[in-house]
N, CA, C and O atoms as CSV, one atom per row, in Angstrom:
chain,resi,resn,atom,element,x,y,z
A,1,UNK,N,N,91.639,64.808,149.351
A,1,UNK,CA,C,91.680,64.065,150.593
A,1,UNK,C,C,90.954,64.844,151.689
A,1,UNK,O,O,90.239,64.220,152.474
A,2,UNK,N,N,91.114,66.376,151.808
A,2,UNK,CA,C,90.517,67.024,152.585
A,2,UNK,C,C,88.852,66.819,152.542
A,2,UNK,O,O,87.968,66.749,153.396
A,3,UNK,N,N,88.913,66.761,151.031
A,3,UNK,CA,C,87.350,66.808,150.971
A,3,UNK,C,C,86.563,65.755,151.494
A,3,UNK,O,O,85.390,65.944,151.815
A,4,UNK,N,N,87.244,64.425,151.624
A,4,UNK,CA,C,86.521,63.130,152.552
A,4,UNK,C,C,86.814,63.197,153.787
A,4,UNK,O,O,86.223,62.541,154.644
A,5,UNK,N,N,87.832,64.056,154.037
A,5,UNK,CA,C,87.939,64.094,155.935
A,5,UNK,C,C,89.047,63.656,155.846
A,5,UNK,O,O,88.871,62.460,156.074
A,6,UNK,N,N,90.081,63.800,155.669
A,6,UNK,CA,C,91.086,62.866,155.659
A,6,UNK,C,C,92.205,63.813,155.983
A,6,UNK,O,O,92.601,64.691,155.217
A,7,UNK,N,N,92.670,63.573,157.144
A,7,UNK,CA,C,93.846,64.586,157.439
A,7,UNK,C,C,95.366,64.028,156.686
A,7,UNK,O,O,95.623,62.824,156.658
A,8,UNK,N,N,96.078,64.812,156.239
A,8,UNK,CA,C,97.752,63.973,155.555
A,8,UNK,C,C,98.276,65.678,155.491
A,8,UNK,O,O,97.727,66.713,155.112
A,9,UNK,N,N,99.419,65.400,155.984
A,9,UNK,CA,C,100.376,66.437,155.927
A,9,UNK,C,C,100.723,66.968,153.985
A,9,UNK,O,O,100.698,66.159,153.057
A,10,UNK,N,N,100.986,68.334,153.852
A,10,UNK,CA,C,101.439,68.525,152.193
A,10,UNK,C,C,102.559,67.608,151.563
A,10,UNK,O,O,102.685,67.174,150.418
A,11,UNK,N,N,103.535,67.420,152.998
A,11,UNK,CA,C,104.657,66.976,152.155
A,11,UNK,C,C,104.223,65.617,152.293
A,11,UNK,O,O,104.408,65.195,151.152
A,12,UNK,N,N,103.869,64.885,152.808
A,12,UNK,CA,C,103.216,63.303,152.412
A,12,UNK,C,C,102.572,62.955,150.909
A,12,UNK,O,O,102.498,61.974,150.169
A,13,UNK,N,N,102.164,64.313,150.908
A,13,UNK,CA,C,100.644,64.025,149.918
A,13,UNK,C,C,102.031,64.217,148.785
A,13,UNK,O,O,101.997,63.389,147.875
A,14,UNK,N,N,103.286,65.247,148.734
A,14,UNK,CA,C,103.958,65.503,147.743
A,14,UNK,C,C,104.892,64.577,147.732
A,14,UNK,O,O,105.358,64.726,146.602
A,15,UNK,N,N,105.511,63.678,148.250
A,15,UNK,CA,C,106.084,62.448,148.351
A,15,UNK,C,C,105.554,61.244,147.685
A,15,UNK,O,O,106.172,60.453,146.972
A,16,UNK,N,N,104.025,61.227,148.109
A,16,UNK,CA,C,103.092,60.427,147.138
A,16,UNK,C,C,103.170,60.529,145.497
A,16,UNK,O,O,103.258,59.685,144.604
A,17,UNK,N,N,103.110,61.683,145.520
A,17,UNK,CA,C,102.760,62.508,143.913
A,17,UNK,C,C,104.373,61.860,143.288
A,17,UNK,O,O,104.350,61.103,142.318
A,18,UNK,N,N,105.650,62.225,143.918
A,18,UNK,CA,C,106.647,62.077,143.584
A,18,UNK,C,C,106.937,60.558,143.026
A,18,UNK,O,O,107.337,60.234,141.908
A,19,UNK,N,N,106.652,59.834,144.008
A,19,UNK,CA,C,106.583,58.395,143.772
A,19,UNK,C,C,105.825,57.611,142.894
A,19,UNK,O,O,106.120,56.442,142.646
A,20,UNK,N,N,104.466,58.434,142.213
A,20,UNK,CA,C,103.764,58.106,141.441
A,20,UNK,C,C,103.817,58.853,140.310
A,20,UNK,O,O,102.846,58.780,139.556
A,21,UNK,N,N,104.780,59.597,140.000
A,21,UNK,CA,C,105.244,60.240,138.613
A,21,UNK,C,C,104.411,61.509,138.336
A,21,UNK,O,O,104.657,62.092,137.281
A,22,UNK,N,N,103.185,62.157,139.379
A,22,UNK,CA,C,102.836,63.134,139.450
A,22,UNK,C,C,103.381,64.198,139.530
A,22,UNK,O,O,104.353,64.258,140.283
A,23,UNK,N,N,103.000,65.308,138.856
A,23,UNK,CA,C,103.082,66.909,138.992
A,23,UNK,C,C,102.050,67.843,139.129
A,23,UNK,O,O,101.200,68.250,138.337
A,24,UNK,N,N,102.342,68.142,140.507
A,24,UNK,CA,C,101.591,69.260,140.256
A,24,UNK,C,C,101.571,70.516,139.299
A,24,UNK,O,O,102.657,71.072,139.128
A,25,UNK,N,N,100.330,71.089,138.579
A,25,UNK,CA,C,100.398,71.982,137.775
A,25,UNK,C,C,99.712,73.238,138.046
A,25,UNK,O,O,98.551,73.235,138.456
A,26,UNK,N,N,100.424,74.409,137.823
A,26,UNK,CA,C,99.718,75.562,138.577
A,26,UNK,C,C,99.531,76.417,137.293
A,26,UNK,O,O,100.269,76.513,136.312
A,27,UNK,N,N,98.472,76.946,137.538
A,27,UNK,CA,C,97.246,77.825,136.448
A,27,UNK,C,C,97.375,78.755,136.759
A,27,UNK,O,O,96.891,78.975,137.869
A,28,UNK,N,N,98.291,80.291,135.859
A,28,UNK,CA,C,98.322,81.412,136.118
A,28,UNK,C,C,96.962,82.155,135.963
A,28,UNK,O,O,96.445,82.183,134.846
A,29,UNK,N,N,96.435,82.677,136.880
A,29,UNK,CA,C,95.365,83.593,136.751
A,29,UNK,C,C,95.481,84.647,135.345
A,29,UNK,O,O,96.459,85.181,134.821
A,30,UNK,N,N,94.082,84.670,135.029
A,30,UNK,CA,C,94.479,85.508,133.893
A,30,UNK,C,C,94.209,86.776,134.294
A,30,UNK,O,O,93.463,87.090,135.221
A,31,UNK,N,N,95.120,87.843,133.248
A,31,UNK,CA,C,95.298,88.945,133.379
A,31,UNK,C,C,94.941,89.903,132.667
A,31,UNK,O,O,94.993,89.464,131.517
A,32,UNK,N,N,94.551,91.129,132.634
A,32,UNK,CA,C,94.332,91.893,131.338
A,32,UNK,C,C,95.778,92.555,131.046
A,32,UNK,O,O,96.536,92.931,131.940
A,33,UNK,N,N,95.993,92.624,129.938
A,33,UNK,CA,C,97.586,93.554,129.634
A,33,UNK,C,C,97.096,94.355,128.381
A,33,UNK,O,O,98.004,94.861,127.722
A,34,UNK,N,N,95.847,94.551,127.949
A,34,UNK,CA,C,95.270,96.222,127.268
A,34,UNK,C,C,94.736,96.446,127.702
A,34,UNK,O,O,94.122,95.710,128.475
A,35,UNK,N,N,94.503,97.931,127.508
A,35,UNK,CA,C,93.896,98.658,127.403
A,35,UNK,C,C,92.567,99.159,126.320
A,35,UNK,O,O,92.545,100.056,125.478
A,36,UNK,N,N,91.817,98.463,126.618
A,36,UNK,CA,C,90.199,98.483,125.549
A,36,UNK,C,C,90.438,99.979,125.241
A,36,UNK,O,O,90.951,100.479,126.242
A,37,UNK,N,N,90.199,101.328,123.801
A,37,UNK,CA,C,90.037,102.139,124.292
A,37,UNK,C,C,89.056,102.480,122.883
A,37,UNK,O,O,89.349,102.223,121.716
A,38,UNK,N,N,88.178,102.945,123.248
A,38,UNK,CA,C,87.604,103.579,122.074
A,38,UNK,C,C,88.194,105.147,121.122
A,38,UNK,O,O,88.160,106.333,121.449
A,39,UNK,N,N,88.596,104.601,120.131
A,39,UNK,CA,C,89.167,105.811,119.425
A,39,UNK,C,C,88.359,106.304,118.215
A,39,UNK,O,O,88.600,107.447,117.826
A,40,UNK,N,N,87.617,105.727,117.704
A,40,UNK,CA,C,86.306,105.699,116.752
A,40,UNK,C,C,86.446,107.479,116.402
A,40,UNK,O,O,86.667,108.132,115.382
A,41,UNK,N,N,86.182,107.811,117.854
A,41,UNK,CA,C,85.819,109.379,117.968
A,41,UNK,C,C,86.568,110.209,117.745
A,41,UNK,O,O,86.382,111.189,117.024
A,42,UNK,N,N,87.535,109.918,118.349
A,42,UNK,CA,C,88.983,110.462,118.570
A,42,UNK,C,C,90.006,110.717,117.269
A,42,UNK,O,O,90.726,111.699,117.092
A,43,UNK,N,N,89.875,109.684,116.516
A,43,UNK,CA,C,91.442,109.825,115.672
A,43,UNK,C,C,90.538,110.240,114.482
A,43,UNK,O,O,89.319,110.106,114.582
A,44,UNK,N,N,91.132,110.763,113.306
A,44,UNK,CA,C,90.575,110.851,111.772
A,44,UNK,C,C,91.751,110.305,111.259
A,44,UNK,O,O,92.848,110.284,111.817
A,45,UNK,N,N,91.405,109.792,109.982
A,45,UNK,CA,C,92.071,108.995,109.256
A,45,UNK,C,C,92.643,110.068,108.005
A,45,UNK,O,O,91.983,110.291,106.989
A,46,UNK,N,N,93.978,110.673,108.283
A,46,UNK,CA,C,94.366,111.841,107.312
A,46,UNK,C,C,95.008,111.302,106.166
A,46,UNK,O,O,94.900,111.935,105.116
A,47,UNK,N,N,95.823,109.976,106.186
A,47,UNK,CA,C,96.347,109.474,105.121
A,47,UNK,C,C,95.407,108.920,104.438
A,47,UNK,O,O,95.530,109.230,103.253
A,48,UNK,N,N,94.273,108.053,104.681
A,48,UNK,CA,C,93.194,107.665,103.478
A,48,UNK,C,C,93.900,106.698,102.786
A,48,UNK,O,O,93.592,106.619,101.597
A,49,UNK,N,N,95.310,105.445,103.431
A,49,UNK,CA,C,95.573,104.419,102.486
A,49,UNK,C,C,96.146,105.156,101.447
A,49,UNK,O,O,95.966,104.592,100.368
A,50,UNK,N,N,96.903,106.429,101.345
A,50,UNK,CA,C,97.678,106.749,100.509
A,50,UNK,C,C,99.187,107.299,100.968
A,50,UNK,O,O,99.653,108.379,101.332
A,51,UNK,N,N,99.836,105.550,100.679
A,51,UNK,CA,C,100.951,105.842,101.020
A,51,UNK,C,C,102.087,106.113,99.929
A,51,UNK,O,O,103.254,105.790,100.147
A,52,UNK,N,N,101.753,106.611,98.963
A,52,UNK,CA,C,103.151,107.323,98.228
A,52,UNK,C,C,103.056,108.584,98.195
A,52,UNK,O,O,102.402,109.229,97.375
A,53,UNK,N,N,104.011,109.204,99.506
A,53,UNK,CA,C,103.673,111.063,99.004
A,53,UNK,C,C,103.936,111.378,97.922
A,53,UNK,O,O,104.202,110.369,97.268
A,54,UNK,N,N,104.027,112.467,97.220
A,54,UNK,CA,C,104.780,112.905,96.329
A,54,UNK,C,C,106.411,113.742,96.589
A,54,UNK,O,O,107.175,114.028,95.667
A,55,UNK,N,N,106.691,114.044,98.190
A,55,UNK,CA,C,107.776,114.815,98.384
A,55,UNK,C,C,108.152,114.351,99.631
A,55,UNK,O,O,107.321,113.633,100.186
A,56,UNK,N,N,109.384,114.612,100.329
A,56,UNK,CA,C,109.869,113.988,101.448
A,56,UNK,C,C,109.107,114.861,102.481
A,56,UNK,O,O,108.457,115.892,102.309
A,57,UNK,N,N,109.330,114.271,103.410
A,57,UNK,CA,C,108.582,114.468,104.833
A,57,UNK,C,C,107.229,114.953,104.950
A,57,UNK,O,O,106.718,115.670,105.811
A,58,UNK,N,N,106.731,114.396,103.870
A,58,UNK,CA,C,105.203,114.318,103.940
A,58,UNK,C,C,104.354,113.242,105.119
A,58,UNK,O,O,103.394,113.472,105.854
A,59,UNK,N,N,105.054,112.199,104.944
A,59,UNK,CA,C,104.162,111.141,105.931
A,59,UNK,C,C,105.708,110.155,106.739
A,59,UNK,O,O,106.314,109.275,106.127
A,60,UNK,N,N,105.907,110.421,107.586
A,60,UNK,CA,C,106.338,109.487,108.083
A,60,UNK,C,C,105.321,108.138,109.038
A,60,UNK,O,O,104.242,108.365,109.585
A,61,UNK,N,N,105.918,107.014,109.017
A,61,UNK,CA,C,105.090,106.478,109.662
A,61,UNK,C,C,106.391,106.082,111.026
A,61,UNK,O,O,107.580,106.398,111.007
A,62,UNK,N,N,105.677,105.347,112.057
A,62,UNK,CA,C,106.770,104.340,112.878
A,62,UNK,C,C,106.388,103.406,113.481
A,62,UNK,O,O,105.188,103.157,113.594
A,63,UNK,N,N,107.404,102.629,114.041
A,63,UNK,CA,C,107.000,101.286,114.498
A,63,UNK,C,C,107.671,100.636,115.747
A,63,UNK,O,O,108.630,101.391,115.912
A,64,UNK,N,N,107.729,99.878,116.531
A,64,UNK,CA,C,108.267,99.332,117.850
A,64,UNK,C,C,108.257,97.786,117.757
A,64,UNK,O,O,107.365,96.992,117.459
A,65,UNK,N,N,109.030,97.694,117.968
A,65,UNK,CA,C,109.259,96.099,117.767
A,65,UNK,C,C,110.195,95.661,118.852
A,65,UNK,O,O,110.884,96.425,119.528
A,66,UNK,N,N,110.143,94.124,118.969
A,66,UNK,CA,C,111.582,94.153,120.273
A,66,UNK,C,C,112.357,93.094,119.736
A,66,UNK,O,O,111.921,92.536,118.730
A,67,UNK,N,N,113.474,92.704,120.250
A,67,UNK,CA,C,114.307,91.984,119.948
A,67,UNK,C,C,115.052,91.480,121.141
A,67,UNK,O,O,115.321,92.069,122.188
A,68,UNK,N,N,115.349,90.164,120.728
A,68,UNK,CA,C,115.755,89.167,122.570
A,68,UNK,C,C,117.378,89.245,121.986
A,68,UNK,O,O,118.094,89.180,120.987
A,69,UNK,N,N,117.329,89.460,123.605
A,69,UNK,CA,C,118.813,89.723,123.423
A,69,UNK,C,C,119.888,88.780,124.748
A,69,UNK,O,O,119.126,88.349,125.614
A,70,UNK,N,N,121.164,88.464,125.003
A,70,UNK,CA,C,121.584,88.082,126.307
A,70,UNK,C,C,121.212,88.370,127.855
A,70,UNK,O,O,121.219,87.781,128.936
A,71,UNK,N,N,120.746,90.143,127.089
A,71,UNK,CA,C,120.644,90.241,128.407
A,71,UNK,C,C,118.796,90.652,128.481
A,71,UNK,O,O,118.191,91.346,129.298
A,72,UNK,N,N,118.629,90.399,128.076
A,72,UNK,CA,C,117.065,90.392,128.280
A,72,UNK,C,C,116.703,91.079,126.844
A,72,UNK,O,O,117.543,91.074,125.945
A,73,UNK,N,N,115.427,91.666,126.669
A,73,UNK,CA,C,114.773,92.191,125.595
A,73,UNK,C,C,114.602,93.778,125.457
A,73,UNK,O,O,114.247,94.506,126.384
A,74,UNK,N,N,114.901,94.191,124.190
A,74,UNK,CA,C,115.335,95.589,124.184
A,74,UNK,C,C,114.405,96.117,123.034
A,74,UNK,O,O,114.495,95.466,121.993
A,75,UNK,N,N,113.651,97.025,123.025
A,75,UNK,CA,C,112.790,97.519,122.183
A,75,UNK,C,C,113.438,98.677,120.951
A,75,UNK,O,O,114.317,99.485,121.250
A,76,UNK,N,N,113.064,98.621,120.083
A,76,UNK,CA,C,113.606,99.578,118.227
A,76,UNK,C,C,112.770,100.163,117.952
A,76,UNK,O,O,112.036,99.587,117.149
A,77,UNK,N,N,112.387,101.375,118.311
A,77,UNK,CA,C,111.361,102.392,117.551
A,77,UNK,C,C,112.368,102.652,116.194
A,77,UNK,O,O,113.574,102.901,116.222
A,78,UNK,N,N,111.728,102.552,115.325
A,78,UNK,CA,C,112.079,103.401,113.942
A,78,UNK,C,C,111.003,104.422,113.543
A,78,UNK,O,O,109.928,104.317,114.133
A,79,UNK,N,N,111.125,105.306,112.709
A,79,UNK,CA,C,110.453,106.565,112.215
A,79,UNK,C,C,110.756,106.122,110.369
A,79,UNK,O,O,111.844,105.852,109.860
A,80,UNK,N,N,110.041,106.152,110.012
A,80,UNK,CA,C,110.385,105.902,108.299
A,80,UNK,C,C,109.718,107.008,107.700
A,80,UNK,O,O,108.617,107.345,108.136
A,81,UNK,N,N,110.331,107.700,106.616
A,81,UNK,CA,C,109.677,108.419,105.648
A,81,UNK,C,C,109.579,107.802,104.414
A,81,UNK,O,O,110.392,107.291,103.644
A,82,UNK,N,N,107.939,108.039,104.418
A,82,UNK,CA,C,106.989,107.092,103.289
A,82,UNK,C,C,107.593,107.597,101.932
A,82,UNK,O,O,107.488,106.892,100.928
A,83,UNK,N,N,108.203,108.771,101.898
A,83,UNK,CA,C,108.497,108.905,100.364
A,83,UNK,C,C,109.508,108.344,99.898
A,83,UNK,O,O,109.486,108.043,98.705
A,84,UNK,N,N,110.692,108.039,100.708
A,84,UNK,CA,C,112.327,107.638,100.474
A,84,UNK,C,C,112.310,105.808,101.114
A,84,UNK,O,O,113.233,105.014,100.930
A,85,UNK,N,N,111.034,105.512,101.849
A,85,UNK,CA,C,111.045,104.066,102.461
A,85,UNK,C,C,112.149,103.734,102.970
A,85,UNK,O,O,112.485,102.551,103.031
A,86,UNK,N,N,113.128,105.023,103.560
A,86,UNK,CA,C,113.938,105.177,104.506
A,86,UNK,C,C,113.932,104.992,105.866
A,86,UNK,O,O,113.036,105.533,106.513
A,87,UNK,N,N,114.865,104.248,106.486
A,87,UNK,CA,C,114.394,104.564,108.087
A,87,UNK,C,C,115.205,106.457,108.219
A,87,UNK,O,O,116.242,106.847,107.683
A,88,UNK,N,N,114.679,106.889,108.707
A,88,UNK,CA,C,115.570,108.363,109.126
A,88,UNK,C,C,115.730,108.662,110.619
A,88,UNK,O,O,116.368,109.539,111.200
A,89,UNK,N,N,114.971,107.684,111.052
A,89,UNK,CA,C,115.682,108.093,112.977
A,89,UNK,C,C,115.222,106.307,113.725
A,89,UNK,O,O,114.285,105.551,113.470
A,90,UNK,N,N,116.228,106.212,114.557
A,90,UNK,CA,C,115.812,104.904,115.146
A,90,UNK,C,C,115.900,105.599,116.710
A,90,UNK,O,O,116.153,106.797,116.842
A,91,UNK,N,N,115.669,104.729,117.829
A,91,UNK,CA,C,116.065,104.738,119.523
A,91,UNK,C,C,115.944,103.100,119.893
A,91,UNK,O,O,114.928,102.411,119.806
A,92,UNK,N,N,117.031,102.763,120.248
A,92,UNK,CA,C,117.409,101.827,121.021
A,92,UNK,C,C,116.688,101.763,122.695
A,92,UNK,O,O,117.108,102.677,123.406
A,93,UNK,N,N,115.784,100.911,123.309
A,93,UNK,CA,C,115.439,101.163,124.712
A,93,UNK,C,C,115.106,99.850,125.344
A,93,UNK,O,O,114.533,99.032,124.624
A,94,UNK,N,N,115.390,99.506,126.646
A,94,UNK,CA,C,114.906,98.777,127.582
A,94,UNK,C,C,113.652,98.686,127.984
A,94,UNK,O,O,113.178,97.590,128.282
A,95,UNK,N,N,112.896,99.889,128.052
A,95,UNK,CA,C,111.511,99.905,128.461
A,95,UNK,C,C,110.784,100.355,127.150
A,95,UNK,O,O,111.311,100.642,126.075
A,96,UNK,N,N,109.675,100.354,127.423
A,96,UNK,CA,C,108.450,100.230,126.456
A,96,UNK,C,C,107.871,101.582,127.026
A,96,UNK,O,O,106.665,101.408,127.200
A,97,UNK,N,N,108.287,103.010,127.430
A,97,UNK,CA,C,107.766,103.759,127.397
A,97,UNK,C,C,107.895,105.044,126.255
A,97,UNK,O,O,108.590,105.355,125.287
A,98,UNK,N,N,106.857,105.512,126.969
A,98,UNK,CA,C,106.425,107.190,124.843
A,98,UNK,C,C,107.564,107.699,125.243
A,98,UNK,O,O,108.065,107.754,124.120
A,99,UNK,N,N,108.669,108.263,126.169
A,99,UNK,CA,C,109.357,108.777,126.417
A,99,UNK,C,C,110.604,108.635,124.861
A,99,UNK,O,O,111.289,109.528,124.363
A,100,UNK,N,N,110.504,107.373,124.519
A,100,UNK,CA,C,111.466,107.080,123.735
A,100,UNK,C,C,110.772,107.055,122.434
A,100,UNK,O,O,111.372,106.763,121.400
A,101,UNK,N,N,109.374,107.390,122.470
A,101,UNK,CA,C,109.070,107.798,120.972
A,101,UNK,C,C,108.969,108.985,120.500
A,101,UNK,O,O,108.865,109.323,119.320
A,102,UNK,N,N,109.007,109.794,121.685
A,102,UNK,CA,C,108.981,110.974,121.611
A,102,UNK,C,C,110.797,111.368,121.306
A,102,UNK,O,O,111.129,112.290,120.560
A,103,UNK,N,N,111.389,110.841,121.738
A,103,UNK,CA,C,113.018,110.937,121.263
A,103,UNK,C,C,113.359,110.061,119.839
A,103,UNK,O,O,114.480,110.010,119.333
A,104,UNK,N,N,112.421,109.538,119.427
A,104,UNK,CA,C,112.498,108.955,118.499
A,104,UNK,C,C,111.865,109.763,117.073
A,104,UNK,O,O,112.311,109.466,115.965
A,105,UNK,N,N,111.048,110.550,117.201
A,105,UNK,CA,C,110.870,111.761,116.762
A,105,UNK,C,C,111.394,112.738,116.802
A,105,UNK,O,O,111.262,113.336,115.734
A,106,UNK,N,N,112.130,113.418,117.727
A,106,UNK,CA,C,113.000,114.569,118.131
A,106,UNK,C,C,114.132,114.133,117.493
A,106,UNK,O,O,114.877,115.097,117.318
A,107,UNK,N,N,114.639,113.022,117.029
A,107,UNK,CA,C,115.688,112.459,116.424
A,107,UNK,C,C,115.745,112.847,114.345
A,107,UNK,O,O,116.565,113.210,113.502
A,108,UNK,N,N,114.253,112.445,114.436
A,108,UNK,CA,C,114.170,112.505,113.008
A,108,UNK,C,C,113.670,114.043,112.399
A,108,UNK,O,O,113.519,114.369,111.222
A,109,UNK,N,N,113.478,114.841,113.620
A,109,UNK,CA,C,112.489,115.819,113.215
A,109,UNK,C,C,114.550,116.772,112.637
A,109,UNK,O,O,114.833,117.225,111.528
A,110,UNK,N,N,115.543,116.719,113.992
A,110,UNK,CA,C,116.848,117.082,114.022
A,110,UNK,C,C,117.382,116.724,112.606
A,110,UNK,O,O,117.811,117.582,111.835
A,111,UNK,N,N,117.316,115.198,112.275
A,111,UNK,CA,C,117.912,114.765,110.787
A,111,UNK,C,C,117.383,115.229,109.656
A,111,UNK,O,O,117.985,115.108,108.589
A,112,UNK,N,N,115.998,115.913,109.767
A,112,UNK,CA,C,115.539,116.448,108.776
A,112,UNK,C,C,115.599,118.078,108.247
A,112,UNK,O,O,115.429,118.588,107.140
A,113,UNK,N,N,116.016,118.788,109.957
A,113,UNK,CA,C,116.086,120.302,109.913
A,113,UNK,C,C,114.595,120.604,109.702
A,113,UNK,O,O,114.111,121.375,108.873
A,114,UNK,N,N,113.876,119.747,110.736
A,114,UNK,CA,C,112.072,120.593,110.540
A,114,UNK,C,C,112.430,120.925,111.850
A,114,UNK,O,O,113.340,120.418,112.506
A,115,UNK,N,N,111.451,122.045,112.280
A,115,UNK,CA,C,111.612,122.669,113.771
A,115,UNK,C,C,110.246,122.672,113.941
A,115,UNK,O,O,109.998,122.830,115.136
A,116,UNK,N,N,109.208,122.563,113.244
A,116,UNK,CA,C,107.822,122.270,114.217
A,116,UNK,C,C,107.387,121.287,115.318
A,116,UNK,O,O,106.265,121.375,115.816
């Protein structure tokens, strides 16, 4: 309406809409939520797709996952050792920070009696 010249108050124009079974619909801007990072350089690949050690605490791997809950969503680091396909340390957390993977390790490194 603006665009032909046409002056009308919002709430007219939303009274209109109302009466004619209209909704307005609003378009969240998009966002980035990664982080692009090149690791090419950075990481080496020490396991090589060989996941059956031959002895315990050779390879652990871990993982983060979340789960919905009443009161909102709560994140599960586990730590697994590839030889026993055991979980051996979990952390329960609210936030999504390393803080709790790093306790999530300090957990399993304790259950195992490694001190490195």
């Amino acid at each position: 309406m603006q665009q032909k010249g046409k002056t009308i108050a919002v709430k007219t124009v939303g009274n209109y809409m109302r009466e004619m079974g209209i909704k307005a619909q609003y378009i969240r801007p998009y966002a980035v939520t990664t982080i692009d990072s090149n690791f090419s350089e950075k990481l080496v690949n020490i396991l090589n797709e060989e996941f059956n050690p031959e002895e315990p605490n050779a390879v652990w791997c871990s993982d983060i996952t979340y789960i919905w809950t009443y009161e909102g969503f709560v994140y599960l680091t586990s730590i697994m050792d590839l030889y026993s396909r055991k979980i051996i340390s979990w952390v329960l957390s609210t936030t999504l920070e390393a803080k709790w993977i790093v306790e999530a390790i300090n957990k399993a490194k304790s259950s195992r009696n490694i001190t490195i």
